[in-house]
C-alpha positions as CSV (number, residue, x, y, z in Angstrom):
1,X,131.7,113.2,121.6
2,X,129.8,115.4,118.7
3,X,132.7,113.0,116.1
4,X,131.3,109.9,118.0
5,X,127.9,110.2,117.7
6,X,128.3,111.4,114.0
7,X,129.9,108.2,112.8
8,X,128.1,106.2,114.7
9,X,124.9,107.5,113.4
10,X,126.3,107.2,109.4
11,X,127.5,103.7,110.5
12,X,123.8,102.8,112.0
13,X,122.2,104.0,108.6
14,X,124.4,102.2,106.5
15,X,123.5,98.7,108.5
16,X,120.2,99.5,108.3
17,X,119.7,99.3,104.7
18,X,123.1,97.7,103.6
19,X,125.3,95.6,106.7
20,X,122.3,93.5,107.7
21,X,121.4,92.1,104.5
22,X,125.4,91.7,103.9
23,X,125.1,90.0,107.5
24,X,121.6,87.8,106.6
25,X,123.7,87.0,103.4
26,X,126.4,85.7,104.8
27,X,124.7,84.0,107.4
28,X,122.2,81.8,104.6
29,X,125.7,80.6,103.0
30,X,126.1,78.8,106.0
31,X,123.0,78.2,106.8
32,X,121.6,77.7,103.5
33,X,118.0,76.7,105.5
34,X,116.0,75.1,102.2
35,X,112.2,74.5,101.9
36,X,111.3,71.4,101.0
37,X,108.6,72.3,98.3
38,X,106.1,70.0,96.7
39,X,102.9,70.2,94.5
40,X,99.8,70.1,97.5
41,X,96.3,71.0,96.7
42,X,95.2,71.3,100.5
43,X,91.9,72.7,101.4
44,X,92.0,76.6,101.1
45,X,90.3,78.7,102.3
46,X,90.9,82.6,101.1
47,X,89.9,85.2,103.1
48,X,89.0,88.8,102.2
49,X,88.3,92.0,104.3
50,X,86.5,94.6,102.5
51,X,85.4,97.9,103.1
52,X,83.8,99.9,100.6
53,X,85.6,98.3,97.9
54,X,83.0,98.2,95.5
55,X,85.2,99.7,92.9
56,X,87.5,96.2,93.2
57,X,85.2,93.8,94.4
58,X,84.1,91.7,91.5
59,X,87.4,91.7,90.1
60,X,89.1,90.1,92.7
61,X,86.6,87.8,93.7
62,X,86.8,86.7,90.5
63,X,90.2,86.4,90.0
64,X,90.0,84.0,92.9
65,X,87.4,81.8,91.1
66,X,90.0,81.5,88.2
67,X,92.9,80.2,89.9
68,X,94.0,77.0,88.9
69,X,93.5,75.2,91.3
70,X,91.0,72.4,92.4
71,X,87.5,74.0,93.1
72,X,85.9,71.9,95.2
73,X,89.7,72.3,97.4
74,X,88.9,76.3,97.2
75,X,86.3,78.6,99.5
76,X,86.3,82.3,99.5
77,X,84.9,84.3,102.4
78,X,84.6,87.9,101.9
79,X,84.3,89.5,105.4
80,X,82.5,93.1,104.7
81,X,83.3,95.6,107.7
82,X,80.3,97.4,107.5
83,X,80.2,98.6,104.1
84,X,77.9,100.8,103.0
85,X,79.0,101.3,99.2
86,X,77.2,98.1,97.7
87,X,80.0,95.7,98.4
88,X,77.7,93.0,100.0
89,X,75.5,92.9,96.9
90,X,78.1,92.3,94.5
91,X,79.4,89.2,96.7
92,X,76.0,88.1,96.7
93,X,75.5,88.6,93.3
94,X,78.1,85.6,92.6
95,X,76.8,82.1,91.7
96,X,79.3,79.9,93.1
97,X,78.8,77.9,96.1
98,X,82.2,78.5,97.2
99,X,82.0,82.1,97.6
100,X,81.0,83.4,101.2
101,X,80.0,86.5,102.7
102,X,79.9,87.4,106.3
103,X,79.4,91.3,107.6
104,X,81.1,92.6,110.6
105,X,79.1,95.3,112.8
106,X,79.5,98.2,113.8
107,X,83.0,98.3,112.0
108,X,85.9,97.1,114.0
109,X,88.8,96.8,111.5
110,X,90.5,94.1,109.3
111,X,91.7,92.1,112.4
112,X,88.6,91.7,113.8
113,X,87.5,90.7,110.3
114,X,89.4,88.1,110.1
115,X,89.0,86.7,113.7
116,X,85.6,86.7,112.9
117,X,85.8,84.4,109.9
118,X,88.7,82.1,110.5
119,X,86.1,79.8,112.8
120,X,83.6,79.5,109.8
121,X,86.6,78.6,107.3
122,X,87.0,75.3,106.1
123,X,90.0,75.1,104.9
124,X,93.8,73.4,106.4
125,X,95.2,76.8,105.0
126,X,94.5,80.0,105.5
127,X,95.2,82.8,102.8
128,X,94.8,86.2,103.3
129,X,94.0,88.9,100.4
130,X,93.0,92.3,100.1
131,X,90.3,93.4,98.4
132,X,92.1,94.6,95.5
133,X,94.4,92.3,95.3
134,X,95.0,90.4,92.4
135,X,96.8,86.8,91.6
136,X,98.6,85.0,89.2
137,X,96.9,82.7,88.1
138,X,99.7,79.5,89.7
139,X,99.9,81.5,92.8
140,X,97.8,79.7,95.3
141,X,99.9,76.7,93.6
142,X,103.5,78.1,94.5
143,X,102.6,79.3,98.0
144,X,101.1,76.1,99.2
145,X,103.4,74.0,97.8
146,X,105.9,75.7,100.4
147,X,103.4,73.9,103.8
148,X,104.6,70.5,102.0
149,X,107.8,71.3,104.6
150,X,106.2,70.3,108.5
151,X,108.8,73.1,109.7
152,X,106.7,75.8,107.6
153,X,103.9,77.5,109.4
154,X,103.7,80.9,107.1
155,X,104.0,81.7,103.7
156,X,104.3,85.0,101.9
157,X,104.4,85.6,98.2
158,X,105.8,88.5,96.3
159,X,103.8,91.8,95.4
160,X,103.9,93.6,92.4
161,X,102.8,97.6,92.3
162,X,101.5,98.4,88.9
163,X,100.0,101.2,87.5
164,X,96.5,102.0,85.9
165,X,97.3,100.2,83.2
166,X,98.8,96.9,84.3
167,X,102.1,97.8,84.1
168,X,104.6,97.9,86.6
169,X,105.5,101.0,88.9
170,X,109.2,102.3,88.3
171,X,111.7,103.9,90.9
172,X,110.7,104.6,94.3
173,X,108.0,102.0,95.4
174,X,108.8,99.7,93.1
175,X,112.9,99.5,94.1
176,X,112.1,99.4,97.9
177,X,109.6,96.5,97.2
178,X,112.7,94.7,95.3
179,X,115.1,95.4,97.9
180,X,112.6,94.1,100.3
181,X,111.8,90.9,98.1
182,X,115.8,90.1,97.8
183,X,116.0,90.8,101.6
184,X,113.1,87.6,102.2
185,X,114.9,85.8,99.8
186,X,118.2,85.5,102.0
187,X,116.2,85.8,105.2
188,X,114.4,82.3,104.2
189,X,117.6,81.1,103.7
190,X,118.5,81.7,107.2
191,X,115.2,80.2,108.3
192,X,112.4,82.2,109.2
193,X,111.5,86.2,107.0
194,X,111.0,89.0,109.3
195,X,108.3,91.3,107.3
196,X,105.8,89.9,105.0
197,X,103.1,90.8,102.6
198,X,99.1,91.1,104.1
199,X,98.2,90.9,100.1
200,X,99.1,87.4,99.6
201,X,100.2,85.4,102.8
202,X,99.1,81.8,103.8
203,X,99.1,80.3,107.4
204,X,97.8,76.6,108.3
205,X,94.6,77.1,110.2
206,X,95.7,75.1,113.2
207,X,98.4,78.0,113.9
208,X,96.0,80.9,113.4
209,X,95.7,82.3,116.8
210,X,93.0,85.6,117.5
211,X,94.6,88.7,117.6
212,X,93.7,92.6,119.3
213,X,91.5,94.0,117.1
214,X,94.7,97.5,117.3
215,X,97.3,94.3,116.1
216,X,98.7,94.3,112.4
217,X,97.8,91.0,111.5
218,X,100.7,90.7,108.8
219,X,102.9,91.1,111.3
220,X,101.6,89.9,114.6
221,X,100.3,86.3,113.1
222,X,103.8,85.6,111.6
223,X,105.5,86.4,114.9
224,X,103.1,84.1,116.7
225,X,103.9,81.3,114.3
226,X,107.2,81.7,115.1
227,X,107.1,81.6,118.5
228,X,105.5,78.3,118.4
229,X,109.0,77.2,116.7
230,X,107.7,77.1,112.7
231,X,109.1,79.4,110.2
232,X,108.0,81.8,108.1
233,X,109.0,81.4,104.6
234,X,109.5,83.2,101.8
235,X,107.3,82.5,98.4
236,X,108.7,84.4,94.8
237,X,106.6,82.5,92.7
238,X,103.2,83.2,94.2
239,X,103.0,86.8,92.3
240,X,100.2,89.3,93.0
241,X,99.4,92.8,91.4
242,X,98.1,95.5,93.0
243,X,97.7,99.3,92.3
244,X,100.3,101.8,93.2
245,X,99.0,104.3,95.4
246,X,97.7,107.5,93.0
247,X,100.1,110.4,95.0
248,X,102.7,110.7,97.6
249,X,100.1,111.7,100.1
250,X,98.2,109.1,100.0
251,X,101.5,106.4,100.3
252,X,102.5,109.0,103.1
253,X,99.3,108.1,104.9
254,X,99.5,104.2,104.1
255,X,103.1,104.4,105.5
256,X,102.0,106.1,108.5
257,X,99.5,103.8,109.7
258,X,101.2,100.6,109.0
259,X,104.3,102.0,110.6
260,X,102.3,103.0,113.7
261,X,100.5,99.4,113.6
262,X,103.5,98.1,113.4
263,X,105.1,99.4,116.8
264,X,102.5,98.4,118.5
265,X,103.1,95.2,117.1
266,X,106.8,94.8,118.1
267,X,105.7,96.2,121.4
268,X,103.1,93.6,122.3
269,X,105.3,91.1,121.4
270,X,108.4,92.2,122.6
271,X,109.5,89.3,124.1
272,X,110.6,87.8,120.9
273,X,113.3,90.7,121.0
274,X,115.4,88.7,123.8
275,X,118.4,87.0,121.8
276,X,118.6,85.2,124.7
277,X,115.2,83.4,124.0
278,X,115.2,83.6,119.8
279,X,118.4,83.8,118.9
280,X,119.4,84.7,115.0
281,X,115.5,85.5,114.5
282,X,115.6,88.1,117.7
283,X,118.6,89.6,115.7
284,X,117.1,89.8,112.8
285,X,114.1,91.4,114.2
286,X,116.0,94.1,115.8
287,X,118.1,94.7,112.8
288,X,115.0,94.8,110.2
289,X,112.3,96.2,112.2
290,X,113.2,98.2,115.3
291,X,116.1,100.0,113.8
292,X,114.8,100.1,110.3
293,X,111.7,102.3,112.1
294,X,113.9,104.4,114.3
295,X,116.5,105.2,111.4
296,X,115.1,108.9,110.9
297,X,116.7,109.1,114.4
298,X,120.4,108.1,113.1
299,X,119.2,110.2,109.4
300,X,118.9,113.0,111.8
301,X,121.8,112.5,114.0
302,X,124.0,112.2,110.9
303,X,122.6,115.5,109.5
304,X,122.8,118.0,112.5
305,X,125.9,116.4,113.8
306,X,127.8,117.0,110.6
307,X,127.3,120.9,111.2
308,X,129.0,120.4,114.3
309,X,132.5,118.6,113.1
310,X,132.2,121.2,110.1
311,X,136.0,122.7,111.7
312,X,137.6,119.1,111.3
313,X,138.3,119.8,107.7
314,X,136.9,119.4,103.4
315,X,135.8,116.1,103.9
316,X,133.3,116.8,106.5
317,X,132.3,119.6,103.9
318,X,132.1,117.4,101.4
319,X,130.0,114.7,103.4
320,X,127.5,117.7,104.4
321,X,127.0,119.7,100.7
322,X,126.2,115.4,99.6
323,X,123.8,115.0,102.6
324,X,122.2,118.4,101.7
325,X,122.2,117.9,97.7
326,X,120.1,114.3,98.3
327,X,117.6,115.5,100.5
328,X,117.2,119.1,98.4
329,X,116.6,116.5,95.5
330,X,114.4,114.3,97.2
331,X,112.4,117.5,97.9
332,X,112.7,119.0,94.5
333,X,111.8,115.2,92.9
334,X,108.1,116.5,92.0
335,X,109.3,119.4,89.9
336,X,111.9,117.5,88.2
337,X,111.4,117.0,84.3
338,X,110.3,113.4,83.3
339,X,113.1,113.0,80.5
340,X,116.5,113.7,82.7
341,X,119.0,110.6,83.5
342,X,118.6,111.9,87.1
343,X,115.0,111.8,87.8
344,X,114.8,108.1,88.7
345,X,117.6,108.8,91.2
346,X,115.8,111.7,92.8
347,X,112.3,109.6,92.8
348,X,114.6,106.7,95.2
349,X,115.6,109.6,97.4
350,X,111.9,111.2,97.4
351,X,110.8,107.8,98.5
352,X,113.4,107.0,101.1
353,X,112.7,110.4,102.5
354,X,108.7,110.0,102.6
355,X,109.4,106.4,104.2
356,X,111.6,107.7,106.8
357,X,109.4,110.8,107.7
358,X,106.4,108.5,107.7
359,X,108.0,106.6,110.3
360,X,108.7,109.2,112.4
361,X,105.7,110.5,112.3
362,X,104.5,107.2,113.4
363,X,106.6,107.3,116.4
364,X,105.1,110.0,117.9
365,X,102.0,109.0,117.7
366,X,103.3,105.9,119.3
367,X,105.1,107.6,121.6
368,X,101.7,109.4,122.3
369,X,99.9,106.4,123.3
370,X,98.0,106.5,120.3
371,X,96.4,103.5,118.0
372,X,94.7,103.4,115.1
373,X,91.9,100.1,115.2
374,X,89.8,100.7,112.0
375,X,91.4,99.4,108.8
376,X,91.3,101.9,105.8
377,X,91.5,100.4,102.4
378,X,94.5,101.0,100.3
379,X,93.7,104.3,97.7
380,X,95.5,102.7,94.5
């Protein structure tokens, strides 16, 4: 039984992160789903939750002002959760007519936020941004150009971490978010993306349904959206940048919260789990969700089961002293030296570990009953 379990826990880490894109991949060949793109310039309407984001404000307000794209087509509404730091006067402070704000109190969180606002936006599509979020300047161009197709309900676009000074983030953060961004790519393909980006995602405002004020909106508004039968696509040429987190601790935190959000999320709208009901999206939501948050389970199983077929000969050694060397690396990545060939290798593993441990983390508080309502700004 101890040889079962083993392999079945190396095989269930293994499809996590490499059989079910292999699968998706396979499965867009045949399917090869397209989006039927076109240039639009709808009525947008951008929407921002802020608190205490003084420090990014004005810039990304800003940034919003200089996207090309038709201004009298364009409304920003800044939606202030009680800020105390001077973020409403710097809104106000704007002379255009087609910047908004509207203050939530007492503070309630980014979903409320937004289910406060969408009734006063004008705009046929909705696009959501956080407050330190920045665009290329043809992004709102690309990811509207994707609601051209009538079976498109969502649209995500593709984040960039960069550091302090502009440029992009290396290793750890910056491979998962590629891994993730090739993952969409083939998911579209297949007709509907399972995970998407709250930085830089557009919905049409006739889909937008409320949410719980304890619901991840980047994840529970896509499902919905689904579940009325339009997909949600996949958008590499709407680019944003945003800061990398400053320290692991702080991306440990980030992890944690959106991780326990997140269960909640696939919780509440568990029904879109039955095969039965959603088919190929049901699997995929299993294989890159659910399983993808329990791996630490199969990380663990393949660990302390290895010690237990230890007697069945070298290779078992061998496949132990390699489990052991990645995750002493991963732990050891901080003190590594900057210059080695090695280093990026042990930043992946440092990051793969902190992602796994934040998710198990986040499944006890889950598990706890606990939820976490208020939205706390990203720390990059």
């Amino acid at each position: 039984m101890a040889l079962f379990l083993f392999w079945f826990s190396v095989f269930m880490v293994f499809y996590v992160y490499i059989g079910y894109p292999v699968a998706v991949m396979l499965l867009s060949v045949v399917l090869n789903r397209k989006v039927s793109k076109r240039a639009l310039e709808p009525s947008v309407t951008i929407l921002i939750a802020a608190y205490n984001e003084a420090q990014h404000i004005q810039q990304t307000v800003q940034n919003k002002l200089d996207l090309d794209y038709p201004e009298d087509k364009l409304e920003i509404i800044v939606i202030s959760d009680e800020s105390t730091d001077g973020t409403d006067d710097l809104v106000k402070g704007f002379n255009a007519e087609n910047v908004r704000l509207i203050r939530q109190e007492p503070r309630a969180g980014k979903t409320s936020a937004l289910n406060m606002a969408v009734p006063h936006a004008k705009g046929d599509i909705l696009v959501f941004s956080d407050a330190n979020s920045i665009y290329d300047p043809f992004a709102l161009r690309a990811l509207v150009a994707n609601f051209a197709d009538q079976t498109a309900g969502y649209a995500t676009g593709k984040m960039d971490y960069t550091l302090p000074d502009g440029s992009l983030v290396g290793d750890g953060c910056s491979t998962y978010m590629k891994y993730e961004n090739l993952l969409r790519t083939i998911e579209t393909r297949c007709g509907s993306v399972v995970g998407v980006d709250g930085g830089i995602d557009a919905v049409r405002k006739r889909l937008y349904q409320s949410m719980n004020a304890d619901q991840l909106p980047d994840f529970v508004l896509p499902l919905k959206v689904i579940e009325k039968g339009y997909r949600v696509v996949y958008e590499p040429g709407a680019v944003l940048k945003e800061a990398s987190l400053k320290s692991a601790s702080d991306e440990y935190r980030m992890r944690v919260r959106v991780s326990l959000r997140a269960m909640w999320a696939l919780f509440d709208m568990r029904q879109m789990l039955s095969v039965r009901r959603f088919g190929l999206f049901a699997f995929q939501l299993w294989s890159h969700k659910v399983l993808r948050y329990l791996c630490f389970i199969f990380l663990l199983g393949a660990y302390g089961l290895n010690w237990q077929v230890l007697d069945r000969g070298g290779f078992y050694i061998w496949l132990l002293g390699l489990q052991t060397i990645a995750y002493c690396g991963a732990v050891a990545f901080p003190l590594a030296p900057s210059d080695r060939w090695f280093t990026p290798l042990l930043h992946i593993f440092h990051y793969f570990m902190l992602i796994n441990i934040a998710c198990s983390h986040a499944f006890v508080k889950f598990a706890m009953g606990k939820k976490q309502v208020v939205w706390a700004p990203r720390k990059g």
